[in-house]
PDB file with one MODEL, atoms N, CA, C and O in Angstrom:
MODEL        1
ATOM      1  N   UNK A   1      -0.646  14.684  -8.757  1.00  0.00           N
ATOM      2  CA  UNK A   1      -0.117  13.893  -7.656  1.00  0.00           C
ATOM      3  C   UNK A   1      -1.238  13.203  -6.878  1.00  0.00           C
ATOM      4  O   UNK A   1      -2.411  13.556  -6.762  1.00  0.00           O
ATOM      5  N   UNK A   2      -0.424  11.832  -6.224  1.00  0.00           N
ATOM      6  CA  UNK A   2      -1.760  11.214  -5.602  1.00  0.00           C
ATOM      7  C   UNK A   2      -1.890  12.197  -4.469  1.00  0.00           C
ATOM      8  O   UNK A   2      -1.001  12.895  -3.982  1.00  0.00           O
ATOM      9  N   UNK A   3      -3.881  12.082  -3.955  1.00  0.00           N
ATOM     10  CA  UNK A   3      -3.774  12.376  -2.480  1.00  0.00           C
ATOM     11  C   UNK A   3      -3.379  11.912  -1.461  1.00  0.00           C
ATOM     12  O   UNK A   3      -3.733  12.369  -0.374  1.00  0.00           O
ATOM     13  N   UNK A   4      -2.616  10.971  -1.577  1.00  0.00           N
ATOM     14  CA  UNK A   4      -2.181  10.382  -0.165  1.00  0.00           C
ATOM     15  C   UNK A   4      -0.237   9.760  -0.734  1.00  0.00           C
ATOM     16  O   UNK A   4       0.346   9.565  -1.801  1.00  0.00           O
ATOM     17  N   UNK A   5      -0.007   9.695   0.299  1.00  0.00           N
ATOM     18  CA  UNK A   5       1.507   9.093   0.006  1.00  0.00           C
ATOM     19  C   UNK A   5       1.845   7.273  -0.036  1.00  0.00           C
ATOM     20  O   UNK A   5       1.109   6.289   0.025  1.00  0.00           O
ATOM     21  N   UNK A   6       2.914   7.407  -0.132  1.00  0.00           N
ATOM     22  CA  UNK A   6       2.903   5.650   0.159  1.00  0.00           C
ATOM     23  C   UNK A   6       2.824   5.291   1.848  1.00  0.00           C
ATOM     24  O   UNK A   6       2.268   4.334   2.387  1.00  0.00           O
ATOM     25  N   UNK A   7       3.465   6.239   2.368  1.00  0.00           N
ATOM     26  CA  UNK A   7       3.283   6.081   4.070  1.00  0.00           C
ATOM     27  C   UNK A   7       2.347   6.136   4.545  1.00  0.00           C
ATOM     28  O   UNK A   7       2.237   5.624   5.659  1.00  0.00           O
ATOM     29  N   UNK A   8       0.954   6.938   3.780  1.00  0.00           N
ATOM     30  CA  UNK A   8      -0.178   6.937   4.151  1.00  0.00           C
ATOM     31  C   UNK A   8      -1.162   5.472   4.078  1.00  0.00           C
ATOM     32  O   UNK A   8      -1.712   4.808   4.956  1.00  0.00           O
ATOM     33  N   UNK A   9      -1.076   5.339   2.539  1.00  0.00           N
ATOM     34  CA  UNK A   9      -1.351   4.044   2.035  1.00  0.00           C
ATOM     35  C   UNK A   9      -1.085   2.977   3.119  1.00  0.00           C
ATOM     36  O   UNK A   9      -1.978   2.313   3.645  1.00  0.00           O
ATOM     37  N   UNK A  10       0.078   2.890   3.367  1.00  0.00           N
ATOM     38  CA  UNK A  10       0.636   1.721   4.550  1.00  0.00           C
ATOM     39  C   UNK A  10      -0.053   1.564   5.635  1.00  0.00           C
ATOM     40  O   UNK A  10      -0.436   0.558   6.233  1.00  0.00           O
ATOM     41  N   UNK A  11      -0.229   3.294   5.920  1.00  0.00           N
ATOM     42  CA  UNK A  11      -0.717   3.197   7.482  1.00  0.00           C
ATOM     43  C   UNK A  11      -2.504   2.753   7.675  1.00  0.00           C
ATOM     44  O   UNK A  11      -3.056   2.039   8.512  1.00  0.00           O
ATOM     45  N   UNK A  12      -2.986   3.439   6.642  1.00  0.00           N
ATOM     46  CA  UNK A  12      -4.348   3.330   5.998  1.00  0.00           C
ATOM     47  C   UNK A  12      -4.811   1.529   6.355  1.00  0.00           C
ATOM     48  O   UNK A  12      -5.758   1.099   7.014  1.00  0.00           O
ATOM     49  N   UNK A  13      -3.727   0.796   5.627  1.00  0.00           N
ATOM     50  CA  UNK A  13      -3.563  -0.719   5.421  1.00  0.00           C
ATOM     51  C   UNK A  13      -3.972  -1.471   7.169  1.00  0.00           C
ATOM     52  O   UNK A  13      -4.784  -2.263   7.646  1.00  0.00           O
ATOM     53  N   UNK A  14      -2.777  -0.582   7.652  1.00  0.00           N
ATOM     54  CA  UNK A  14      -2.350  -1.595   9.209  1.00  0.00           C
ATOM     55  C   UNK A  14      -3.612  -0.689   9.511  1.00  0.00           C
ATOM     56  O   UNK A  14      -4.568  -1.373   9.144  1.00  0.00           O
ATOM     57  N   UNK A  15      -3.995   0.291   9.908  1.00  0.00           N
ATOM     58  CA  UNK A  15      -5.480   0.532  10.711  1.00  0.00           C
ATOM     59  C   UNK A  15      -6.249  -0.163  10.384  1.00  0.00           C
ATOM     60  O   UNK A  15      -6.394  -0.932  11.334  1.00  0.00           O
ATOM     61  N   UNK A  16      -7.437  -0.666   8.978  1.00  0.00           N
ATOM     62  CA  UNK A  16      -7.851  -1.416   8.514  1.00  0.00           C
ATOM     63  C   UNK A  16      -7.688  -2.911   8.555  1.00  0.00           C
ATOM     64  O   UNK A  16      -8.612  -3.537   8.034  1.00  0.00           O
ATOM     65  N   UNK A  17      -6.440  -3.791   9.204  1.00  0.00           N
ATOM     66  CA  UNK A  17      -6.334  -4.773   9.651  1.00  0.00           C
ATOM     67  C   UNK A  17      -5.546  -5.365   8.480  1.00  0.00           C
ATOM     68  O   UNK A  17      -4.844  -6.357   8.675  1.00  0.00           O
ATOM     69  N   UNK A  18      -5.639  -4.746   7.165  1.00  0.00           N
ATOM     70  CA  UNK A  18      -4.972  -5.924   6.197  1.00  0.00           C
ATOM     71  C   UNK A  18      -5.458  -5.451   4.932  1.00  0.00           C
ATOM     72  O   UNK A  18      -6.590  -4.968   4.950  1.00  0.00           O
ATOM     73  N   UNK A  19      -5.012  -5.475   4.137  1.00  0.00           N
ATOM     74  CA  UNK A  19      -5.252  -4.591   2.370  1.00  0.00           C
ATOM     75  C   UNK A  19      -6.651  -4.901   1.866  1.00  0.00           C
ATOM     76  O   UNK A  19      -7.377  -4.141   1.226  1.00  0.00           O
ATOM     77  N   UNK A  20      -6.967  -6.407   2.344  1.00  0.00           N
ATOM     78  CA  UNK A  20      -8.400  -6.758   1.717  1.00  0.00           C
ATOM     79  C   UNK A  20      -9.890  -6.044   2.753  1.00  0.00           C
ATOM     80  O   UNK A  20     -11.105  -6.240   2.780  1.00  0.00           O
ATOM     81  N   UNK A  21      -8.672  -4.958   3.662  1.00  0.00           N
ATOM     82  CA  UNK A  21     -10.368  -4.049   4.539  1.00  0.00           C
ATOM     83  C   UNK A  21     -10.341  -2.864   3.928  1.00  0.00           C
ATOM     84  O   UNK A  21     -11.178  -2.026   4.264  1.00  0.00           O
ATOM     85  N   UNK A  22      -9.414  -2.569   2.949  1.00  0.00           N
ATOM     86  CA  UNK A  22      -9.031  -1.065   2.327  1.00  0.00           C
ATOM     87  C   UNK A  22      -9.833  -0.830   0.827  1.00  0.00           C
ATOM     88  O   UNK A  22      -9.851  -1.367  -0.281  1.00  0.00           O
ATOM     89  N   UNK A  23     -10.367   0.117   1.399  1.00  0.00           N
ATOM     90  CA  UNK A  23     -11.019   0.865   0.037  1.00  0.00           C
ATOM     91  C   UNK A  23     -10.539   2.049  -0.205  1.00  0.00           C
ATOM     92  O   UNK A  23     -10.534   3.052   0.509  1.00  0.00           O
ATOM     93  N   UNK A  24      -9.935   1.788  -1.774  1.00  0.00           N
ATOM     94  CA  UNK A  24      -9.655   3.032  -2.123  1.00  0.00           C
ATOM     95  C   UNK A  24     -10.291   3.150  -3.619  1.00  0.00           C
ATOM     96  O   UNK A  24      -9.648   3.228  -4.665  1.00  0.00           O
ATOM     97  N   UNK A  25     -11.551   3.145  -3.488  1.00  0.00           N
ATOM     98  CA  UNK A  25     -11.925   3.169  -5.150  1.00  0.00           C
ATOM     99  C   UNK A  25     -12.339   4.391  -5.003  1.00  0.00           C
ATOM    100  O   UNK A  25     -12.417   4.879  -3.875  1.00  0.00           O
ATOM    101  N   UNK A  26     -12.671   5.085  -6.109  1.00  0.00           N
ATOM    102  CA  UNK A  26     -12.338   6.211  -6.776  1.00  0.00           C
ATOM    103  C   UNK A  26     -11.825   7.612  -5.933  1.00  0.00           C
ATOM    104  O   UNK A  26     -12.259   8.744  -5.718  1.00  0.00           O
ATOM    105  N   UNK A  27     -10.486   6.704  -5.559  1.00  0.00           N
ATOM    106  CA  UNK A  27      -9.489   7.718  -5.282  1.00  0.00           C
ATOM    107  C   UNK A  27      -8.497   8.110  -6.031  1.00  0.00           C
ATOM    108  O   UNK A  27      -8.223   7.487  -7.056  1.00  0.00           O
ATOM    109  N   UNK A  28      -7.986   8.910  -5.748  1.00  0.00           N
ATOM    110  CA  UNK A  28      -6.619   9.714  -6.530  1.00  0.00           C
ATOM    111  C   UNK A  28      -5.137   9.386  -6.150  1.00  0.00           C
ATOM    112  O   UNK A  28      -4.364  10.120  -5.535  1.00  0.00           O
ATOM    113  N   UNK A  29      -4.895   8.100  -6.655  1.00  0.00           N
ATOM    114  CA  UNK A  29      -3.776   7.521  -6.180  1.00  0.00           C
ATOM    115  C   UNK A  29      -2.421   7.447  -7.561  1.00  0.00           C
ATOM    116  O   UNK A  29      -1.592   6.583  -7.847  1.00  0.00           O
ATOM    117  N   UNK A  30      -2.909   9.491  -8.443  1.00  0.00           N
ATOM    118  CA  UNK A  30      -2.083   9.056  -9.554  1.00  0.00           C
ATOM    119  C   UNK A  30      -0.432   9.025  -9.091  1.00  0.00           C
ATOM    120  O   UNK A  30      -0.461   8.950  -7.863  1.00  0.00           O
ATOM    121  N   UNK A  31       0.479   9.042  -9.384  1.00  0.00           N
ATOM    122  CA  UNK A  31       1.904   8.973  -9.408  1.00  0.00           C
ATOM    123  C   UNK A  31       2.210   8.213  -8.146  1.00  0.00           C
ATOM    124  O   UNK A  31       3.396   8.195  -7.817  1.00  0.00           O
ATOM    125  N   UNK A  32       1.215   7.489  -7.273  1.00  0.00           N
ATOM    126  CA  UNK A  32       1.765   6.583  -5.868  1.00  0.00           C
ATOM    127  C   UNK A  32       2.914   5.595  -6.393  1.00  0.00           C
ATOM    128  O   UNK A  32       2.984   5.417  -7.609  1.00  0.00           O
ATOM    129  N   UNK A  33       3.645   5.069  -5.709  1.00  0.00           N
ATOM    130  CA  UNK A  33       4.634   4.319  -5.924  1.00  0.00           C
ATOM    131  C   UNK A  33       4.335   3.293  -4.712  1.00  0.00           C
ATOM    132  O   UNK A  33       4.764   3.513  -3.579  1.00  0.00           O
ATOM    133  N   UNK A  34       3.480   2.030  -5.074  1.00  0.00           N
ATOM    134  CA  UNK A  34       3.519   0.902  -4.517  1.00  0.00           C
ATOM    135  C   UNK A  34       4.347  -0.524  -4.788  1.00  0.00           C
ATOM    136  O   UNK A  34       4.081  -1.721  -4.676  1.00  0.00           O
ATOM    137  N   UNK A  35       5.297   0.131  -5.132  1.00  0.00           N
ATOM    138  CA  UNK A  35       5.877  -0.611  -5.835  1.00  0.00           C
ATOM    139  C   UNK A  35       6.638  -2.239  -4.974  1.00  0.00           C
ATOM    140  O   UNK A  35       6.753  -2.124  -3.753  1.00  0.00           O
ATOM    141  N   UNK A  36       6.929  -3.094  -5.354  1.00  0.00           N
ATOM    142  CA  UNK A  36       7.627  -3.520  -4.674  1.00  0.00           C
ATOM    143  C   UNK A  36       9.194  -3.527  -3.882  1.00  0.00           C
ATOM    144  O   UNK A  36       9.796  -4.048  -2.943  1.00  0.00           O
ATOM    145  N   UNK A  37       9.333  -2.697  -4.831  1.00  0.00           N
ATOM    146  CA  UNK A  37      10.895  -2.003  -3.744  1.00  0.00           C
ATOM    147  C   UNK A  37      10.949  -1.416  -2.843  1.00  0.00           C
ATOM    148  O   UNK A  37      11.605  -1.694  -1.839  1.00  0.00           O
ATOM    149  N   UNK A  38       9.977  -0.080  -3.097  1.00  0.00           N
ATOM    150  CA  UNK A  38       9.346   0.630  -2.278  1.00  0.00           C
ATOM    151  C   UNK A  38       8.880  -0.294  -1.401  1.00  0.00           C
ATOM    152  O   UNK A  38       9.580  -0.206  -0.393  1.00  0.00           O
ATOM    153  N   UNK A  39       8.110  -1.078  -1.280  1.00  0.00           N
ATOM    154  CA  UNK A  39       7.173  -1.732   0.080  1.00  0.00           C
ATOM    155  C   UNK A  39       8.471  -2.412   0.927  1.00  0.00           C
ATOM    156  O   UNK A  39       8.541  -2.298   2.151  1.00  0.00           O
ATOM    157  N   UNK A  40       9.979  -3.479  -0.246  1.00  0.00           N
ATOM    158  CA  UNK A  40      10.501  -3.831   0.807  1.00  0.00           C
ATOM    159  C   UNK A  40      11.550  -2.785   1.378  1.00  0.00           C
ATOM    160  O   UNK A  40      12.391  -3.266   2.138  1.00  0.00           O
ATOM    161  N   UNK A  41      11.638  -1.110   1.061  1.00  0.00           N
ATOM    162  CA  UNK A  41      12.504  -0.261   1.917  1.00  0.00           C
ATOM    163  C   UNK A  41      11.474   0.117   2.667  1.00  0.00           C
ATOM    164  O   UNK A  41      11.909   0.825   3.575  1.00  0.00           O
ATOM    165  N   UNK A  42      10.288  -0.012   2.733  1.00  0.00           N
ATOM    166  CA  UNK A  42       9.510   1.081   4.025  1.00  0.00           C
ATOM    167  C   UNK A  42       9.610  -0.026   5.120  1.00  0.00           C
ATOM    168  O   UNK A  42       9.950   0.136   6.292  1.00  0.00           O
ATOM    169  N   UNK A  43       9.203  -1.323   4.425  1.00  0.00           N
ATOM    170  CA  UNK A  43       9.025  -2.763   5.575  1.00  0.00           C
ATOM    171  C   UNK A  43      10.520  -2.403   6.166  1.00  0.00           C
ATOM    172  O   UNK A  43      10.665  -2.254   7.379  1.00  0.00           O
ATOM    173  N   UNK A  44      11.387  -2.300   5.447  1.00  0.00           N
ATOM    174  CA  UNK A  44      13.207  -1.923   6.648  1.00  0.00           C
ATOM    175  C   UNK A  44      13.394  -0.621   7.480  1.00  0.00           C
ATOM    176  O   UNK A  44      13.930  -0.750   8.580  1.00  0.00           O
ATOM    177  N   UNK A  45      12.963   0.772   7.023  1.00  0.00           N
ATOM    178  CA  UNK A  45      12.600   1.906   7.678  1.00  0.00           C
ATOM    179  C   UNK A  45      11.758   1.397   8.887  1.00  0.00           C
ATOM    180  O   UNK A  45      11.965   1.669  10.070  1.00  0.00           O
ATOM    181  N   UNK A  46      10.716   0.565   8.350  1.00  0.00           N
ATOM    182  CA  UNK A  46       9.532   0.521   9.613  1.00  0.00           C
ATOM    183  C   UNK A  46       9.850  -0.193  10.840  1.00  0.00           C
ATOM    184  O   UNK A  46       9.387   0.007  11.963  1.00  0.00           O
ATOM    185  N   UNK A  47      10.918  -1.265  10.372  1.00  0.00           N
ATOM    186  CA  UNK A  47      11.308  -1.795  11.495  1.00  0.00           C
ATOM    187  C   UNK A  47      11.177  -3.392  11.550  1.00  0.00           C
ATOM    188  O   UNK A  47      11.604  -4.144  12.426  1.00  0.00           O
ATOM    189  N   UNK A  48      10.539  -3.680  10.491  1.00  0.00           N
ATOM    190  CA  UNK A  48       9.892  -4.865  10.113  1.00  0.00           C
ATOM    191  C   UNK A  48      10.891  -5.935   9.775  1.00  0.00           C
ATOM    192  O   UNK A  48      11.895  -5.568   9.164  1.00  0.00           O
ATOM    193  N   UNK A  49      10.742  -7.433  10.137  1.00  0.00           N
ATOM    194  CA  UNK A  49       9.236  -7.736  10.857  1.00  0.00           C
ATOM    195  C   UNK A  49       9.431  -7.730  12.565  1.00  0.00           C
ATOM    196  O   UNK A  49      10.406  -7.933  13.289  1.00  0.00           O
ATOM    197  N   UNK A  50       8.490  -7.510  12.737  1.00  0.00           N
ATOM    198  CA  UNK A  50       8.374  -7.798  14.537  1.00  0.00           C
ATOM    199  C   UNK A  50       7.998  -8.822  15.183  1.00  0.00           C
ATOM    200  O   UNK A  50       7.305  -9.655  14.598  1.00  0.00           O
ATOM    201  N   UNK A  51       8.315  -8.986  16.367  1.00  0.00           N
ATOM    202  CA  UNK A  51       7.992 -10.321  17.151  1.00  0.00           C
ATOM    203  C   UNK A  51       7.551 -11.400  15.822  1.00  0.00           C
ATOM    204  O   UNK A  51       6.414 -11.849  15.675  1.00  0.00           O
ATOM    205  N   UNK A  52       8.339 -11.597  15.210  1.00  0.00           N
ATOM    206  CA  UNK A  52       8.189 -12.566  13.951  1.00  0.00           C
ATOM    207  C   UNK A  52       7.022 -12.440  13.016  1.00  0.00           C
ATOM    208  O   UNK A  52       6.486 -13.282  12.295  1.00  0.00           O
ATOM    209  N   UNK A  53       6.873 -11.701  13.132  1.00  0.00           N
ATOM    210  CA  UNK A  53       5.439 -11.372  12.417  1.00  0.00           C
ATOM    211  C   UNK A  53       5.906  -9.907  11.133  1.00  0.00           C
ATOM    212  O   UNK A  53       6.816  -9.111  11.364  1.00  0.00           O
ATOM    213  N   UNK A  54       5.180  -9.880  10.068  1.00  0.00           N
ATOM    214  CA  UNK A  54       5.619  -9.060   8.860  1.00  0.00           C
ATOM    215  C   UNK A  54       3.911  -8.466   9.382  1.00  0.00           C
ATOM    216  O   UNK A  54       3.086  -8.874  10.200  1.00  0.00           O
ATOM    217  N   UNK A  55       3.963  -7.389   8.472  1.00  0.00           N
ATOM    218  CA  UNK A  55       3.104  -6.031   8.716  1.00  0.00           C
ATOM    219  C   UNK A  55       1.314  -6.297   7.912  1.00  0.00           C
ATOM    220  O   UNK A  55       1.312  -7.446   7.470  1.00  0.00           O
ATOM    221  N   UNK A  56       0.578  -5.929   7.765  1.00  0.00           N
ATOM    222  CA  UNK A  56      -0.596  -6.434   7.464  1.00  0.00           C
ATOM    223  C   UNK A  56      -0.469  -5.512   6.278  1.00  0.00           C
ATOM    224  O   UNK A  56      -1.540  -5.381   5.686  1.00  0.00           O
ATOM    225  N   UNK A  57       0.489  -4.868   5.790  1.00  0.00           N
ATOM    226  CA  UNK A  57       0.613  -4.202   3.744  1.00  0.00           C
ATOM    227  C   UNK A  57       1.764  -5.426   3.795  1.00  0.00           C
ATOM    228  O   UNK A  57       2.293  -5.155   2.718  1.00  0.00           O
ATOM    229  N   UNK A  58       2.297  -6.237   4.141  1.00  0.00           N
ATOM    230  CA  UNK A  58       3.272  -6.435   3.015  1.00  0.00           C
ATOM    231  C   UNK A  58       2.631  -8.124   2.801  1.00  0.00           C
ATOM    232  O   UNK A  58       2.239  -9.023   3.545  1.00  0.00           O
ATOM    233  N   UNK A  59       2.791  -7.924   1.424  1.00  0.00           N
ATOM    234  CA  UNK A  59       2.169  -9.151   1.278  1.00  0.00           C
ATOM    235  C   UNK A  59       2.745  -9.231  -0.599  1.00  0.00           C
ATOM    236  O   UNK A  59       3.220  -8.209  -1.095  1.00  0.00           O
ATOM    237  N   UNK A  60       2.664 -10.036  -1.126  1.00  0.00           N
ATOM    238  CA  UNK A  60       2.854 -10.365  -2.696  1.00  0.00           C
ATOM    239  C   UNK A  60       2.684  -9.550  -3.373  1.00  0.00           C
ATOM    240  O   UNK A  60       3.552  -9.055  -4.092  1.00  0.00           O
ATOM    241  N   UNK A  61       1.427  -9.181  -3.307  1.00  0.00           N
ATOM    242  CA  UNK A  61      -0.087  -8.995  -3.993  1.00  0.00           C
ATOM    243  C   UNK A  61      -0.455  -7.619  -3.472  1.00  0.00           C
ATOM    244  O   UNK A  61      -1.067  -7.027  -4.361  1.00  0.00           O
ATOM    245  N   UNK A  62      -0.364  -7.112  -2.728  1.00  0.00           N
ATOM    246  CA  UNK A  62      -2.007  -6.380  -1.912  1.00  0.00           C
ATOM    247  C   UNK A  62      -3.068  -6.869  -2.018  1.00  0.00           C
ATOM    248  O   UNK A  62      -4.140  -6.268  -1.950  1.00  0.00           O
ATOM    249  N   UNK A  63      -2.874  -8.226  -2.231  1.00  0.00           N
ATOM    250  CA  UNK A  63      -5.045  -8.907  -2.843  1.00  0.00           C
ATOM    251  C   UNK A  63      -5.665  -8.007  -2.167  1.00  0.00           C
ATOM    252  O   UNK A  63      -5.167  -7.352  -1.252  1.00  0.00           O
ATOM    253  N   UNK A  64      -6.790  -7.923  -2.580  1.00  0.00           N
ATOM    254  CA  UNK A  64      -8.058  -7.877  -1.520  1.00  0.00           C
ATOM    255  C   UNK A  64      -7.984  -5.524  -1.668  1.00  0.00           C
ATOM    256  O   UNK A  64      -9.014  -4.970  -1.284  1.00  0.00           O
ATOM    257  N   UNK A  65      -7.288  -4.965  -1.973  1.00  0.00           N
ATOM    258  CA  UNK A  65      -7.601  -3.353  -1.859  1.00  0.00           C
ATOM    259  C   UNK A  65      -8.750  -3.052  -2.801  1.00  0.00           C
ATOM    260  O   UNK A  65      -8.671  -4.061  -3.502  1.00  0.00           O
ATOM    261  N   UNK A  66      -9.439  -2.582  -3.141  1.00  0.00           N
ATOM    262  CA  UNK A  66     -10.762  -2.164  -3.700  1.00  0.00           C
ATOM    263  C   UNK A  66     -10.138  -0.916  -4.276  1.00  0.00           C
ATOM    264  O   UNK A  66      -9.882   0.108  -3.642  1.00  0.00           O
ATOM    265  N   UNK A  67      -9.842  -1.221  -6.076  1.00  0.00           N
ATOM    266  CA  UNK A  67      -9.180   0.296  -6.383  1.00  0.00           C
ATOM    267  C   UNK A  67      -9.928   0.205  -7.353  1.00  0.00           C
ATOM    268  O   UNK A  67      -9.435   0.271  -8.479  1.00  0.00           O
ATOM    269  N   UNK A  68     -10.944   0.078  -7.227  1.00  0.00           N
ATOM    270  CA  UNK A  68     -12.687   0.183  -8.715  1.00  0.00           C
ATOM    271  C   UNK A  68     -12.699   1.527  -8.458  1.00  0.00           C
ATOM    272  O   UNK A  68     -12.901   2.024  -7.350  1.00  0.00           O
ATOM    273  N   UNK A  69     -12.430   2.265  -9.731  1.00  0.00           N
ATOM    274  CA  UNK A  69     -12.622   3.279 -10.515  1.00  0.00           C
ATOM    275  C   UNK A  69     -11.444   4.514  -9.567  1.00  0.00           C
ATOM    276  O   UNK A  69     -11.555   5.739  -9.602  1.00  0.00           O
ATOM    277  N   UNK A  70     -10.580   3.869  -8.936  1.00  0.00           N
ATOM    278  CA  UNK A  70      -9.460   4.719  -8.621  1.00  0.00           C
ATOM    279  C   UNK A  70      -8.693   5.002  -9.447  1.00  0.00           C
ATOM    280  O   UNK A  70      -8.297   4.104 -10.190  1.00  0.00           O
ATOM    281  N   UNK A  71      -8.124   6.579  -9.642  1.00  0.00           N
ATOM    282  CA  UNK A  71      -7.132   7.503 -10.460  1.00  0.00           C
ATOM    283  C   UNK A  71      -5.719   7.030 -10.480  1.00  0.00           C
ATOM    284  O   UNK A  71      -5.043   7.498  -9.564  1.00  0.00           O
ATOM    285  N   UNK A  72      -5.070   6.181 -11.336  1.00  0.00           N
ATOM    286  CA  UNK A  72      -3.719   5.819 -11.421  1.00  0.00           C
ATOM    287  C   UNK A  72      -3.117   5.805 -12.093  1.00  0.00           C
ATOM    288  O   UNK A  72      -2.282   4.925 -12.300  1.00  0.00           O
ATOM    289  N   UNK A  73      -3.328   6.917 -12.793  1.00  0.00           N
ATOM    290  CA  UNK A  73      -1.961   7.451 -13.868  1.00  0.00           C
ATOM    291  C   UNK A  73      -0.351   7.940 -13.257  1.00  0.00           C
ATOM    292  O   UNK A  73       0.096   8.806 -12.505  1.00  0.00           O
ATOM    293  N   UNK A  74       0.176   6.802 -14.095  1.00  0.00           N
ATOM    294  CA  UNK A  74       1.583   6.996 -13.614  1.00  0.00           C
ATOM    295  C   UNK A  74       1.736   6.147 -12.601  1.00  0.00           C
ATOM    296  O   UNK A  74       2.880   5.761 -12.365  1.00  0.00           O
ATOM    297  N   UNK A  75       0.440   5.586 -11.642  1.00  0.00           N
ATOM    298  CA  UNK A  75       0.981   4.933 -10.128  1.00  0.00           C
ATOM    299  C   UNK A  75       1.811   3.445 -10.708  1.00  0.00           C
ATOM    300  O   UNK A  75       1.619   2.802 -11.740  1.00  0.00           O
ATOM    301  N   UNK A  76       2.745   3.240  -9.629  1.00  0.00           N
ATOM    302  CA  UNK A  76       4.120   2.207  -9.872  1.00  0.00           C
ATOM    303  C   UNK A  76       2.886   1.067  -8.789  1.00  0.00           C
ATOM    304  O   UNK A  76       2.483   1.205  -7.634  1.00  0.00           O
ATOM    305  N   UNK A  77       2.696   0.318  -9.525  1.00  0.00           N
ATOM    306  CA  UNK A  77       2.192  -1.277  -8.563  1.00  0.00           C
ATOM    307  C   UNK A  77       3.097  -2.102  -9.028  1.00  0.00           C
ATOM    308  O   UNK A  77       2.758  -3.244  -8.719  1.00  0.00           O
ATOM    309  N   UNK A  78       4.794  -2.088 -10.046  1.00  0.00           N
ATOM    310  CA  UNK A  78       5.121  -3.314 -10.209  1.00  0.00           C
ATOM    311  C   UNK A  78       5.309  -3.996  -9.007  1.00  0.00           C
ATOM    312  O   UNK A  78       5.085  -3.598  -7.863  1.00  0.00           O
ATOM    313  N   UNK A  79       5.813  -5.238  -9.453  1.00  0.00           N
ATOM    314  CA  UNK A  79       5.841  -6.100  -8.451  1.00  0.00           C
ATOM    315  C   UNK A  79       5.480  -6.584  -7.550  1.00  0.00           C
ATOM    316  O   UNK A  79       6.126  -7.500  -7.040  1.00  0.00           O
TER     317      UNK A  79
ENDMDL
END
């Protein structure tokens, strides 16, 4: 299992300002589910978007996360 969750991941994201300040290389992110379904039910749990504005994880892509030589067996990034 990964060390961190997808809620973590998220929160990790918005402290960091935006996916391209996030490093997660050689972390243990096996079985995470970043998936895109997943991102658009947490963006509705979370409350999102606010004052017109969407969250600094949700984005296309995640461009910009640094996952050089991170553990991802099994992890879900479709979409």
């Amino acid at each position: 299992m990964s060390m961190y969750t997808t809620d973590q991941i998220l929160d990790m994201i918005e402290a960091a300002g935006g996916p391209e300040k996030l490093d997660l290389s050689r972390k243990d992110l096996n079985h995470i589910d970043l998936s895109a379904e997943t991102i658009q039910r947490k963006r509705a749990e979370r409350g999102w978007p606010r004052e017109g504005k969407e969250p600094p994880w949700y984005s296309p892509d995640l461009a910009g996360i640094n996952l050089q030589g991170a553990y991802l067996v099994e992890a879900n990034l479709q979409g």
